[in-house]
C-alpha positions in Angstrom: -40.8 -17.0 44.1 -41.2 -15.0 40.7 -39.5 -12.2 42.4 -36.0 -14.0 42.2 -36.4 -15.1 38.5 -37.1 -12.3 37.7 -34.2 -10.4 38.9 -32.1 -12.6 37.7 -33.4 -12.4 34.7 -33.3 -8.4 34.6 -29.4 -9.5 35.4 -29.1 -11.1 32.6 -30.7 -8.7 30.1 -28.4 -5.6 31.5 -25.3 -7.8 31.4 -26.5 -8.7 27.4 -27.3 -5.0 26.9 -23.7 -4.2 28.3 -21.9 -6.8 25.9 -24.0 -6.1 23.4 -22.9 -1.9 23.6 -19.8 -2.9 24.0 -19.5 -5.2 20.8 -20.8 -2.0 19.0 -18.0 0.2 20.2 -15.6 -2.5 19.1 -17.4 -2.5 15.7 -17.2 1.3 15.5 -13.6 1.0 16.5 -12.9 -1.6 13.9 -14.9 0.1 11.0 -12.2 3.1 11.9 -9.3 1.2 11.4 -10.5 -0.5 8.3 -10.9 2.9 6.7 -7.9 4.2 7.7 -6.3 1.3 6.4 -8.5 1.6 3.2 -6.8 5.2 3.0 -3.3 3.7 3.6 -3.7 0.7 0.6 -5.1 3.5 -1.8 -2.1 5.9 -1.0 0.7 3.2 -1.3 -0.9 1.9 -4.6 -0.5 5.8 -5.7 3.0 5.9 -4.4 3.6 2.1 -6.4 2.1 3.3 -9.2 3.8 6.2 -9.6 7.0 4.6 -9.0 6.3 2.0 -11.4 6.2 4.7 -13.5 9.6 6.2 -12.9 11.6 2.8 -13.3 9.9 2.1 -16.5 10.9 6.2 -17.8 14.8 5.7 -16.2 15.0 2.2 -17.7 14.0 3.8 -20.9 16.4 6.7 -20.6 18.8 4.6 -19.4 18.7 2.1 -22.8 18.5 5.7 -24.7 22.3 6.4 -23.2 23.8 3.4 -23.7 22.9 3.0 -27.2 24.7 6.9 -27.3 27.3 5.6 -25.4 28.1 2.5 -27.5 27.6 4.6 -30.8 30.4 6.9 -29.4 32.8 3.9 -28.6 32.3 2.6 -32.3 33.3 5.9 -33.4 36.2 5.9 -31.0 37.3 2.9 -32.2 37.0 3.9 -35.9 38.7 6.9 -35.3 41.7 4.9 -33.3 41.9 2.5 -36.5 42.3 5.1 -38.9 45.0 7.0 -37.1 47.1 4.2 -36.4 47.3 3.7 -40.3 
């Protein structure tokens, strides 16, 4: 009678024992992607950064050139009013 039981129960432990392995591979698996997403968040914060960066230096440059470009119409101008005297 213990016989029985006792398989079953050795069953039971091999099929925990294969769920259980089998949970730890899907951990390992998961632990991979998180890292290689961890890689992937920390390279596109570089890239975001660094193009962050470039907006801010073209927006600057490009206030730089139009203050040139609207000192050279005033002089344009100036320069239209006095020869049309």
């Amino acid at each position: 009678m213990l016989v029985p039981i006792f398989e079953e129960l050795e069953t039971k432990v091999h099929q925990a024992i294969d769920t259980i392995a089998l949970l730890q591979m899907e951990i390992e698996e998961l632990k991979e992607k998180n890292d290689t997403l961890g890689h992937k968040i920390q390279e596109l914060s570089k890239n975001n950064e660094t193009l962050e960066y470039k907006n801010q230096k073209l927006t600057a440059d490009q206030q730089i050139w139009q203050e040139r470009l609207n000192k050279l119409l005033e002089k344009i101008q100036k320069f239209d009013l006095t020869c049309l005297k």
